[in-house]
N, C-alpha and C positions, 0 to 999 in steps of 0.2 A: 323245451328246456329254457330257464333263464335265466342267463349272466349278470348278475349285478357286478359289474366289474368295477368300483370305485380303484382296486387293486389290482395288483397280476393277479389274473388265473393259467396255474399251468396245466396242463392234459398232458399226459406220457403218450408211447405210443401204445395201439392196438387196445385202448382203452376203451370202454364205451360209456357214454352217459346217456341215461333214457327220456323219456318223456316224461313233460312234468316236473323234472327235477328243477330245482332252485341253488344255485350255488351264488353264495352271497358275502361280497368281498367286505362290505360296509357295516355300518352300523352307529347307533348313538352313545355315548358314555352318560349312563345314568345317573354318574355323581358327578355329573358336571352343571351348574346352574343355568347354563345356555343347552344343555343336552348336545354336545357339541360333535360332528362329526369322525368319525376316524375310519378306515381301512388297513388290511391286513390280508395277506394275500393265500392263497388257496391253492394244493397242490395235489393232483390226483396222477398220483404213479403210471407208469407202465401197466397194460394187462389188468385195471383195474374196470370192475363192472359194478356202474351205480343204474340199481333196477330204478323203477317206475316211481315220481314223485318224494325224492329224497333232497331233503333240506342238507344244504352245508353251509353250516357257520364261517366265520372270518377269522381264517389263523388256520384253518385245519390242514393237515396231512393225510390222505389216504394211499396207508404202504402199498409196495409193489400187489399184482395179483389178487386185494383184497378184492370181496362183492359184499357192497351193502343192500341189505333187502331192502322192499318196494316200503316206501312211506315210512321209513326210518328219519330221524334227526341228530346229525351227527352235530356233537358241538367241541368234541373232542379227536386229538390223534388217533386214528384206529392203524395199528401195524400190519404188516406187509403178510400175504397170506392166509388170511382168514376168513371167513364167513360172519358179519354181523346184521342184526338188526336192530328194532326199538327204540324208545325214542325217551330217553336219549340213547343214542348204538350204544351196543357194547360186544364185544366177542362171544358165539355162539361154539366153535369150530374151526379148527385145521379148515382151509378149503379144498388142497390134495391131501388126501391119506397115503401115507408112507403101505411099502405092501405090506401083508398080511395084518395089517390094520384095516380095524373096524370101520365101516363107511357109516354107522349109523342107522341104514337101510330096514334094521333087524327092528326097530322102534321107530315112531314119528317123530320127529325134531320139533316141530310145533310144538307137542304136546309137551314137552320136553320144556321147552321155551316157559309154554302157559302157568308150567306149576314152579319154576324159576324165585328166589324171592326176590 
């Protein structure tokens, strides 16, 4: 994992971040004629699991609980409780299904993903 921390980065508890992953506080302003520095700080909730080689932009929010899947690129807020991936994320899924809700199991989620527009 590595921290570009020109900013805060905060970690909730019981959260996990993986290998690989990139979370990156910094960056350049491309309408600036010096391409001039700035920072912007990064907050990964509580019970959040960021799989295997996941970029995070500068400014992001990952809500409570959420899992971003492996070699996603979040550049935006993803909210509390979901399943996302792709790049750029975007929500996939509920991550607990309420009962007698559907878990999805009955089809492939991937495939589901693939034909997505």
């Amino acid at each position: 994992m590595v921290l570009y921390s020109l900013g805060n980065i905060t970690i909730g508890h019981d959260a996990v971040v993986s290998q690989k992953s990139y979370l990156c506080t910094g960056s350049h302003d491309a309408e600036s004629p010096e391409f001039a520095i700035y920072s912007c700080p990064i907050y990964v909730e509580a019970e959040c699991w960021i799989a295997t080689d996941v970029y995070i932009a500068p400014g992001v929010t990952i809500g409570r609980g959420t899992l971003v899947g492996a070699r996603s690129s979040v550049f935006k807020d993803l909210p509390p409780g979901k399943i996302c991936m792709g790049s750029p994320a975007r929500v996939i899924k509920d991550r607990i299904q309420s009962e007698g809700e559907s878990t999805g199991s009955e089809s492939n989620d991937l495939d589901q993903v693939r034909q997505a527009p």
